[in-house]
N, CA, C and O atoms as a CHARMM CRD file, in Angstrom:
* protein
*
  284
    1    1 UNK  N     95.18800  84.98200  81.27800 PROA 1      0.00000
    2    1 UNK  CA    94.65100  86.03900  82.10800 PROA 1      0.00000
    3    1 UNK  C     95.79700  86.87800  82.67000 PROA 1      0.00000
    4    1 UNK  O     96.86800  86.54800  83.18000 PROA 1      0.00000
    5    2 UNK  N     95.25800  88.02700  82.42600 PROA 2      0.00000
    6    2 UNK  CA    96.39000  89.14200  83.14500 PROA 2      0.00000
    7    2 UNK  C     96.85400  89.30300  84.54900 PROA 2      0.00000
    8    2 UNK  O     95.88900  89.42800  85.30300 PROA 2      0.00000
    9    3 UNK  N     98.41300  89.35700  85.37400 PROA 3      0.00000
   10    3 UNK  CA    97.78800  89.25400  86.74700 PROA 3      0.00000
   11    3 UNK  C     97.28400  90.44100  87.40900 PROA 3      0.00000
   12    3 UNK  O     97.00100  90.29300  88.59700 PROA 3      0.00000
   13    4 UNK  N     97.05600  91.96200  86.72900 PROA 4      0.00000
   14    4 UNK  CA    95.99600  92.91900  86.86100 PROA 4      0.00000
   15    4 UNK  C     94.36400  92.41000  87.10500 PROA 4      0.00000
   16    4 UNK  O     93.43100  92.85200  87.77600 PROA 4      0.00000
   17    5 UNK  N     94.51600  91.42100  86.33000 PROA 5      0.00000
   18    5 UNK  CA    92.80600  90.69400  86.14900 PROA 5      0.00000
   19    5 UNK  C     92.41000  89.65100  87.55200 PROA 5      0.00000
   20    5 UNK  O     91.40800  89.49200  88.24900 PROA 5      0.00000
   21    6 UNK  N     93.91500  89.01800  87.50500 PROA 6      0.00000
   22    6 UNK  CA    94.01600  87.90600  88.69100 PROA 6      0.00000
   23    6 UNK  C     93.83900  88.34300  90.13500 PROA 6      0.00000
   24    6 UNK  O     93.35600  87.82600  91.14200 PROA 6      0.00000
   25    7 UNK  N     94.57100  89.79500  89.76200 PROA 7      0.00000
   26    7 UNK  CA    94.29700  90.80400  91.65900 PROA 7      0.00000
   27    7 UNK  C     93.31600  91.65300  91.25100 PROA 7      0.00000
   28    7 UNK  O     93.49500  92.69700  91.87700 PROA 7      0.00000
   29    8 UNK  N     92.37500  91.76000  90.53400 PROA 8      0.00000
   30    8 UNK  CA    90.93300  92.28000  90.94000 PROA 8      0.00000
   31    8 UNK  C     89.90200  91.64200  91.03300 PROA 8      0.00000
   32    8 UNK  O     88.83500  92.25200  90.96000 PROA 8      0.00000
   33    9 UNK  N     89.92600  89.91500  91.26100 PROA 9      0.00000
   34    9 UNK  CA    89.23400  88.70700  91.37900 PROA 9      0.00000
   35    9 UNK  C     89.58400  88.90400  92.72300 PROA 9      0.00000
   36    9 UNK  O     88.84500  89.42900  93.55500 PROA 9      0.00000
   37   10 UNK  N     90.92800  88.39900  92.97100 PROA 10     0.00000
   38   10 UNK  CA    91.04100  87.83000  94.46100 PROA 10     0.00000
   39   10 UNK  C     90.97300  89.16900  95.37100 PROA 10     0.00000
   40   10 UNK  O     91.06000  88.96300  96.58200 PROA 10     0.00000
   41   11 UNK  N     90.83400  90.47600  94.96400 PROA 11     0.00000
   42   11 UNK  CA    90.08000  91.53500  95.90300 PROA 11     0.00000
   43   11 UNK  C     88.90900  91.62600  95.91400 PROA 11     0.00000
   44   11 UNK  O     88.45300  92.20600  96.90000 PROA 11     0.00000
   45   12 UNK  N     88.12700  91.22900  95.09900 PROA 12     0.00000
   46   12 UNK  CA    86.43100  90.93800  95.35200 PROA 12     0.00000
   47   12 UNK  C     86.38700  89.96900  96.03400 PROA 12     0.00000
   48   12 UNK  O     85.56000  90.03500  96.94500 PROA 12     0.00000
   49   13 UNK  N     87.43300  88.32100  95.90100 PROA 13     0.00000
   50   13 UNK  CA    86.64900  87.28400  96.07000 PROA 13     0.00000
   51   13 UNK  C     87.28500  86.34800  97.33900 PROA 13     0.00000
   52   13 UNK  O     86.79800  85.44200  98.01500 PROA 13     0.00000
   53   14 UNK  N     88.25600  86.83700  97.33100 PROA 14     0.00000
   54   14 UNK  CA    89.15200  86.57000  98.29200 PROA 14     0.00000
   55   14 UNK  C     89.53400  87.10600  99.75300 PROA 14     0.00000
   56   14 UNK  O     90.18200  88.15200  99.71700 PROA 14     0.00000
   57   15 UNK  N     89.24800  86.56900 101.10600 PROA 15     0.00000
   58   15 UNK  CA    89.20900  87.55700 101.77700 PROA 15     0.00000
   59   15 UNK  C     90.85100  87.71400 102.48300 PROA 15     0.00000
   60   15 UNK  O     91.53400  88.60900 102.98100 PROA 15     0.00000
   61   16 UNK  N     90.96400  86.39900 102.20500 PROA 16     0.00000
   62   16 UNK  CA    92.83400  86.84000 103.25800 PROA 16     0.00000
   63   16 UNK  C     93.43100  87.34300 102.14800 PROA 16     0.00000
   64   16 UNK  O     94.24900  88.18000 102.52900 PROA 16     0.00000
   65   17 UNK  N     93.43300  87.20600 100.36400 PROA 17     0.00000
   66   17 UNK  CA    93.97300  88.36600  99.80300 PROA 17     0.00000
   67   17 UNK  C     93.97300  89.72100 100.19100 PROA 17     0.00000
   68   17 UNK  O     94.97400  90.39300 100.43800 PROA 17     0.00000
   69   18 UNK  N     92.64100  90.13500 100.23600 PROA 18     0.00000
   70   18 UNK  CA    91.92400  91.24900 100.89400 PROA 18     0.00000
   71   18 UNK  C     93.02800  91.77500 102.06400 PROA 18     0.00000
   72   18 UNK  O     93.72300  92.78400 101.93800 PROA 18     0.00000
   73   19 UNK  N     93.03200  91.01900 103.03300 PROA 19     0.00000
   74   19 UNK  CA    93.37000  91.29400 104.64400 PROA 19     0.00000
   75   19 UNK  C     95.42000  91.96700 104.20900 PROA 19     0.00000
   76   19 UNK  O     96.05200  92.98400 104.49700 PROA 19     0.00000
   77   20 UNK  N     95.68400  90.89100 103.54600 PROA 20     0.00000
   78   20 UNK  CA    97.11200  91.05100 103.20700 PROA 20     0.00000
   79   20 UNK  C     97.24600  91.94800 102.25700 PROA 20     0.00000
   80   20 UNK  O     98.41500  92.31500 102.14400 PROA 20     0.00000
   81   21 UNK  N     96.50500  92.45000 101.52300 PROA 21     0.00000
   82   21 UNK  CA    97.13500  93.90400 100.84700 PROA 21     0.00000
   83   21 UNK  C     96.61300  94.93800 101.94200 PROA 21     0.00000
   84   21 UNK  O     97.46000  95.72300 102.36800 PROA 21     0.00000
   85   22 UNK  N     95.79500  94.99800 102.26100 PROA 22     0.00000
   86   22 UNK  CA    95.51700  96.21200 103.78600 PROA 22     0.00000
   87   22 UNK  C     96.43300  96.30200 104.51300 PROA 22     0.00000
   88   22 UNK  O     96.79400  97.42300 104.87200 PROA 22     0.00000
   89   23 UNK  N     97.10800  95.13000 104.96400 PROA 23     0.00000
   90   23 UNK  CA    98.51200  95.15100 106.08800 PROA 23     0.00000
   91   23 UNK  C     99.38400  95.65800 105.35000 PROA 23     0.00000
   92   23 UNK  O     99.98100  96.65600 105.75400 PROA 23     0.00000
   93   24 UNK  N     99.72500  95.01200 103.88700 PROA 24     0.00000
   94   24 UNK  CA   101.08600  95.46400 103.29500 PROA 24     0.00000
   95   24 UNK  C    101.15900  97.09600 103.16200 PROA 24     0.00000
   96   24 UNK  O    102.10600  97.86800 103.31200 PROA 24     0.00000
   97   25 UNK  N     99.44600  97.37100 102.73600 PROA 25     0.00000
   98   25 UNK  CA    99.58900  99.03800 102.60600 PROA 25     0.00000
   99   25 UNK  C     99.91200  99.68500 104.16800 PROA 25     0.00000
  100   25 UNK  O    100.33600 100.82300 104.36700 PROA 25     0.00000
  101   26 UNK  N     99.65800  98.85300 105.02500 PROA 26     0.00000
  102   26 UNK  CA   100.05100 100.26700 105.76000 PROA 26     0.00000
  103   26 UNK  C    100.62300  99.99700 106.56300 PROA 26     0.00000
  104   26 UNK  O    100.41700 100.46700 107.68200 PROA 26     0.00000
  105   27 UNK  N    101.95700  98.77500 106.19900 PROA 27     0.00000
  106   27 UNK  CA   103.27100  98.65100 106.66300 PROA 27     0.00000
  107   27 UNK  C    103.50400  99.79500 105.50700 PROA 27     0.00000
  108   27 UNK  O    103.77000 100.95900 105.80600 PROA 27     0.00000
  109   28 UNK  N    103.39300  99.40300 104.35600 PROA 28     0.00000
  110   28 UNK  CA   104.24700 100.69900 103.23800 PROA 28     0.00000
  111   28 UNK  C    103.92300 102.39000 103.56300 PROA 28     0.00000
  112   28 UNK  O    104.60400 103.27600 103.04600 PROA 28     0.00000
  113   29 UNK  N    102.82500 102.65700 104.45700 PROA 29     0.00000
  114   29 UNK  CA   102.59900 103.95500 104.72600 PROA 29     0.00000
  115   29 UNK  C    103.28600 104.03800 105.97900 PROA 29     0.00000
  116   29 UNK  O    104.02500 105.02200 105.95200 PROA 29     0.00000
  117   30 UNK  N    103.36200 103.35600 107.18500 PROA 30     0.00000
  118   30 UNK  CA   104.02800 104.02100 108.24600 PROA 30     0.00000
  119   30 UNK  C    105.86200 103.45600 107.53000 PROA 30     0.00000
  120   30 UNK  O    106.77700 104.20700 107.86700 PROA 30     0.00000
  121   31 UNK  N    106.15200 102.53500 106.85600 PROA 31     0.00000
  122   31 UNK  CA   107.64500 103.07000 106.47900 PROA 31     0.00000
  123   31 UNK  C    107.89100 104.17900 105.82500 PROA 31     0.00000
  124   31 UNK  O    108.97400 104.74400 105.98200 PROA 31     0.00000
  125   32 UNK  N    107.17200 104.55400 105.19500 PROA 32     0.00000
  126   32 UNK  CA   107.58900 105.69800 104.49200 PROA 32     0.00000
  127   32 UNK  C    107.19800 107.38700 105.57800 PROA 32     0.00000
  128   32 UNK  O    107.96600 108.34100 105.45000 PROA 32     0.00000
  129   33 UNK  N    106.36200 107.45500 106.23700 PROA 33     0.00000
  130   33 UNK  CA   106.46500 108.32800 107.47600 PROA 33     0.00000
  131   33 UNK  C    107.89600 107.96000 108.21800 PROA 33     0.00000
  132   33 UNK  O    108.35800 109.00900 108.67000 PROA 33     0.00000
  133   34 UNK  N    108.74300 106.85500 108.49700 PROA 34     0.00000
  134   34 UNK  CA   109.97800 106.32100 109.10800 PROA 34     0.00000
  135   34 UNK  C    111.10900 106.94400 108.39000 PROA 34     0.00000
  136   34 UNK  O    112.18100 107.43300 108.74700 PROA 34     0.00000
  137   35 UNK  N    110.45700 106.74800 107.15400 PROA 35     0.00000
  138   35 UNK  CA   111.76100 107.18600 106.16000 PROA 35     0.00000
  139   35 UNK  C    111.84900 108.73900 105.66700 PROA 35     0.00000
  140   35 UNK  O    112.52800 109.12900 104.71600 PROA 35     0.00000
  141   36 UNK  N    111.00900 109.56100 106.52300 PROA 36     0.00000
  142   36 UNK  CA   111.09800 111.19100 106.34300 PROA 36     0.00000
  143   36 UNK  C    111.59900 111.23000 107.52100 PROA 36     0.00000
  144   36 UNK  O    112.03900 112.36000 107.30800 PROA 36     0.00000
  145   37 UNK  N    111.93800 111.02400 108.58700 PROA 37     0.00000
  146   37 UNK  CA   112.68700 111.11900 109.84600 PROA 37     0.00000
  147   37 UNK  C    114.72500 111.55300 109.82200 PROA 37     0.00000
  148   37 UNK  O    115.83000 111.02900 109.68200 PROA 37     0.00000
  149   38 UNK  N    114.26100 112.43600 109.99100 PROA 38     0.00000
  150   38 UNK  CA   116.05600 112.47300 109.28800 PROA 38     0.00000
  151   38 UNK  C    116.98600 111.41200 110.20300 PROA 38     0.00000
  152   38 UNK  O    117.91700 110.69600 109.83400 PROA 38     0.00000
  153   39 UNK  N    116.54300 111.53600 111.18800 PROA 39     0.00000
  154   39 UNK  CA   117.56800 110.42200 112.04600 PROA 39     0.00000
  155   39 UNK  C    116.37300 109.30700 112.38700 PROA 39     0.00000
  156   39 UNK  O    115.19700 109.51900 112.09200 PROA 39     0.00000
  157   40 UNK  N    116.84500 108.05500 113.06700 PROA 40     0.00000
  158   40 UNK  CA   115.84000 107.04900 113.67500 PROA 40     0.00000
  159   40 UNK  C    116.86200 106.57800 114.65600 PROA 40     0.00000
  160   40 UNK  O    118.05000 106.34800 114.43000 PROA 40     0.00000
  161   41 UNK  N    116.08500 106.44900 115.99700 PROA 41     0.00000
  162   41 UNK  CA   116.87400 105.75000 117.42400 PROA 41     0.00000
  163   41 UNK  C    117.11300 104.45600 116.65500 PROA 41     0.00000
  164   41 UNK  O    116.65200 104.09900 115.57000 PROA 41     0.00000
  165   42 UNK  N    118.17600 103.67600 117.71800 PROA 42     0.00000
  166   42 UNK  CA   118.16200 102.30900 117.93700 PROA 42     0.00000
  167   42 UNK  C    117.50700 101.40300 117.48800 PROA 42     0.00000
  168   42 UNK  O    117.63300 100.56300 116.59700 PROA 42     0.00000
  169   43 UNK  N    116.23300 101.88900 118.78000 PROA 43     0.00000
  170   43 UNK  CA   115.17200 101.01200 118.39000 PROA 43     0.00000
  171   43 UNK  C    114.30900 101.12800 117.65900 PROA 43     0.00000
  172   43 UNK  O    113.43400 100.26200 117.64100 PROA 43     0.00000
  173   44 UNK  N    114.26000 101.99200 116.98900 PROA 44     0.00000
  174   44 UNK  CA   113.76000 102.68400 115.70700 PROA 44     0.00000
  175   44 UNK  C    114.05000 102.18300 114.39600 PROA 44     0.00000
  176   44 UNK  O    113.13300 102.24600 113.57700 PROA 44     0.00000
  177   45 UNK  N    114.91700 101.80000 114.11300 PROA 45     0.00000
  178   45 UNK  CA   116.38100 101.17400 113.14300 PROA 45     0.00000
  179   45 UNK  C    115.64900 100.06300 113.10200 PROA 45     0.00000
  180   45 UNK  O    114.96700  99.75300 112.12500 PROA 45     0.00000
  181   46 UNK  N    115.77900  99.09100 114.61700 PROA 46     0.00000
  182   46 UNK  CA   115.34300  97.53400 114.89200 PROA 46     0.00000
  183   46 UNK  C    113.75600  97.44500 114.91300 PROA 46     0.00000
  184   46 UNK  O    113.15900  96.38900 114.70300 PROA 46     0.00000
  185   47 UNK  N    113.17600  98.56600 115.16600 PROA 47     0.00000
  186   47 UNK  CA   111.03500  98.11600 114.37600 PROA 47     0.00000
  187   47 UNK  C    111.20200  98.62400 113.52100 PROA 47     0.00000
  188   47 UNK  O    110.10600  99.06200 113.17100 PROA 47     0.00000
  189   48 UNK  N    112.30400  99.04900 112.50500 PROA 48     0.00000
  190   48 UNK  CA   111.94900  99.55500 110.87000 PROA 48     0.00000
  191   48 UNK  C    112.43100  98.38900 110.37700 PROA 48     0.00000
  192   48 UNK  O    111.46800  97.73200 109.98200 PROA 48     0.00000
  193   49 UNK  N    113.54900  97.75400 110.18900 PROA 49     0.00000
  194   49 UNK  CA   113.90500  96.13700 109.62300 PROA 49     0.00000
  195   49 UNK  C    112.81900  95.36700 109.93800 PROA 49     0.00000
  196   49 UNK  O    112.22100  94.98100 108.93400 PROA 49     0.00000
  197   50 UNK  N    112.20100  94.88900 111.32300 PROA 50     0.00000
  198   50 UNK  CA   110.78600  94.30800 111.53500 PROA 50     0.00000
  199   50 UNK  C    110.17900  94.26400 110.60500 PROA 50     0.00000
  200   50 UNK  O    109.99500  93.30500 109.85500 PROA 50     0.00000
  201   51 UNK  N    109.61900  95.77800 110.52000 PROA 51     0.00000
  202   51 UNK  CA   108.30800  95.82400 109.43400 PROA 51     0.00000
  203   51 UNK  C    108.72800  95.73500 108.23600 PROA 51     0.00000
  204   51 UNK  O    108.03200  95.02500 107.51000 PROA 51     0.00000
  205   52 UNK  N    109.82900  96.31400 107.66900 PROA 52     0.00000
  206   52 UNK  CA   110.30800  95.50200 105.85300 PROA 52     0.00000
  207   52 UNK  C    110.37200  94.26100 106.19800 PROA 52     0.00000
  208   52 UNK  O    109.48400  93.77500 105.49800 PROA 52     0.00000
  209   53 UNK  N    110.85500  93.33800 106.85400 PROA 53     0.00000
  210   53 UNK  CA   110.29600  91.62800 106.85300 PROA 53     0.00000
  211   53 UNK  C    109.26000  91.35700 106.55600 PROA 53     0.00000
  212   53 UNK  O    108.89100  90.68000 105.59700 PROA 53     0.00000
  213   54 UNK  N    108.39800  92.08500 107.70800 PROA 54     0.00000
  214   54 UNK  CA   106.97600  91.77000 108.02600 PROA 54     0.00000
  215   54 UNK  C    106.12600  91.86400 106.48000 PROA 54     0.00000
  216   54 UNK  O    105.32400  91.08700 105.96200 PROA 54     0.00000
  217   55 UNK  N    106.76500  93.33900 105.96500 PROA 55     0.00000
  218   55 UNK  CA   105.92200  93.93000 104.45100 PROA 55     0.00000
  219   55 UNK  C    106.60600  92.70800 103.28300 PROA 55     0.00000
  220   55 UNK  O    105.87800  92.23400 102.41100 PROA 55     0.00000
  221   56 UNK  N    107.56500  92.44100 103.37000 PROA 56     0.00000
  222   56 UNK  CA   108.26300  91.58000 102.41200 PROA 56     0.00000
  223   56 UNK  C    107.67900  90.12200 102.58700 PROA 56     0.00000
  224   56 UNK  O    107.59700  89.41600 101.58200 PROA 56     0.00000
  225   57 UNK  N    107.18700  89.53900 104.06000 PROA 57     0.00000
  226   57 UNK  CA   106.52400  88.39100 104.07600 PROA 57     0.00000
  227   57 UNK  C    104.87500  88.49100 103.35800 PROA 57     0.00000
  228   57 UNK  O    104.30000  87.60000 102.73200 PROA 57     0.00000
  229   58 UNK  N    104.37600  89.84700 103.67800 PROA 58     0.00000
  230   58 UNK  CA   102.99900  89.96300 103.06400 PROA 58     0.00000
  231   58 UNK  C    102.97800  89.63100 101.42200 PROA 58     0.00000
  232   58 UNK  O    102.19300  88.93500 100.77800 PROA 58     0.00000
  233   59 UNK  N    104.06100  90.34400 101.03200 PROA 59     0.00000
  234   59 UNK  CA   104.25500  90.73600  99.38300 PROA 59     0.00000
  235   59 UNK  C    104.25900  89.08600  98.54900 PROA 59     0.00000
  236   59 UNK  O    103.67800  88.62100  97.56800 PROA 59     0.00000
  237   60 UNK  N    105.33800  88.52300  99.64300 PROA 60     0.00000
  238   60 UNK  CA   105.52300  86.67000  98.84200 PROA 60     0.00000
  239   60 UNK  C    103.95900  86.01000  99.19700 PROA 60     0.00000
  240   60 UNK  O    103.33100  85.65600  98.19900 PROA 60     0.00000
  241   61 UNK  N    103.42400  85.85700 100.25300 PROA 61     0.00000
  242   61 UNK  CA   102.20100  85.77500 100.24700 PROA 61     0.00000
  243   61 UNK  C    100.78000  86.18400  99.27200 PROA 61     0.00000
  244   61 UNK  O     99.75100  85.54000  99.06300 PROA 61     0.00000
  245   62 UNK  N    101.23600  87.56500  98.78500 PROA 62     0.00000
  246   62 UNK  CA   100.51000  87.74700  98.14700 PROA 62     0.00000
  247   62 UNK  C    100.58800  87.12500  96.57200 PROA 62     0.00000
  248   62 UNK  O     99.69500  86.74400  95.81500 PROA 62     0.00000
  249   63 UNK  N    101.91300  87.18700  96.43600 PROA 63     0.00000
  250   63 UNK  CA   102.14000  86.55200  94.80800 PROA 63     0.00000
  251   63 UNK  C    102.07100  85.28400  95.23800 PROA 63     0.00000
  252   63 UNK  O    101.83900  84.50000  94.31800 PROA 63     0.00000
  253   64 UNK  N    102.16100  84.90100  96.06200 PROA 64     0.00000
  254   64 UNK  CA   101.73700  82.80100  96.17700 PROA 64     0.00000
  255   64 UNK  C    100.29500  83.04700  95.98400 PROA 64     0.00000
  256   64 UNK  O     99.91700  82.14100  95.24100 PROA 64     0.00000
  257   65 UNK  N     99.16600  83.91100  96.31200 PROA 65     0.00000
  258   65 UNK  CA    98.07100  83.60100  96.33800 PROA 65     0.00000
  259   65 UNK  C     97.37000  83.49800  94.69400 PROA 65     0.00000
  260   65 UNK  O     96.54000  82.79800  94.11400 PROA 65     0.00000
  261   66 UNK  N     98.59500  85.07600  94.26500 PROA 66     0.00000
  262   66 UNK  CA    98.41700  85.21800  92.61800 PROA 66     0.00000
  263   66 UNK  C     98.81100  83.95100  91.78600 PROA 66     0.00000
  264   66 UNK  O     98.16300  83.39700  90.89900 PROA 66     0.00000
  265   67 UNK  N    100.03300  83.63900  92.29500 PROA 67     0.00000
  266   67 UNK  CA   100.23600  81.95800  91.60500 PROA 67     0.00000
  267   67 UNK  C     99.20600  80.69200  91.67300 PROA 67     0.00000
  268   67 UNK  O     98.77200  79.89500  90.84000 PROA 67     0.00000
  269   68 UNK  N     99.04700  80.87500  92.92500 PROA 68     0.00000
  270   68 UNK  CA    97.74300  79.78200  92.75200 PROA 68     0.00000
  271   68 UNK  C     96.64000  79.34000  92.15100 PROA 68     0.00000
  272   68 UNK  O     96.15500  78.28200  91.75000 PROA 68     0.00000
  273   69 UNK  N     96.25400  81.12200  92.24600 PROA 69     0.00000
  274   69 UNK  CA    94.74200  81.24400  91.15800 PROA 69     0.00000
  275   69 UNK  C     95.37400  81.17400  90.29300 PROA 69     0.00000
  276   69 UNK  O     94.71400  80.24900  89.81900 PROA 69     0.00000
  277   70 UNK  N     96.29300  81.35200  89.41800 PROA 70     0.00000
  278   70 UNK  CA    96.63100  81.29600  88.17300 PROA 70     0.00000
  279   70 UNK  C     96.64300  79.84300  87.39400 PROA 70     0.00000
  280   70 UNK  O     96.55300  79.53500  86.20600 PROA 70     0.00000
  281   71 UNK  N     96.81300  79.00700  88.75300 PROA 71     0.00000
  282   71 UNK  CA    97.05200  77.39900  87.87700 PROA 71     0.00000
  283   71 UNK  C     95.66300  76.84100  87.56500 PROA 71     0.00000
  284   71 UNK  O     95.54700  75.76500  86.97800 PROA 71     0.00000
């Protein structure tokens, strides 16, 4: 099985799949509004590293969920 096939199962059938691509998308939409900012404060800098963690913890999550169904 394809894992194209594997993530349009676990988006029908799955709901914390579900929940975790919604977060990842829109950690990936407000970074990229971050990243048209020609400059970013301080603390701007330190909640933009945050959320690439945060989006990078969703992403391994999500391929553990793809690995799973796969076995």
């Amino acid at each position: 099985m394809k894992e194209a096939e594997v993530v349009d199962i676990l988006r029908n059938e799955n709901e914390e799949y579900k929940k975790l691509e919604e977060e990842h998308q829109k950690l990936h939409e407000y970074l990229d509004e971050m990243s048209k900012k020609k400059y970013l404060s301080s603390e701007e800098e330190i909640e933009k590293k945050k959320l690439q963690k945060k989006k990078l913890h969703y992403k391994d999550k999500l391929a553990q969920l793809i690995r799973e169904y796969k076995k």
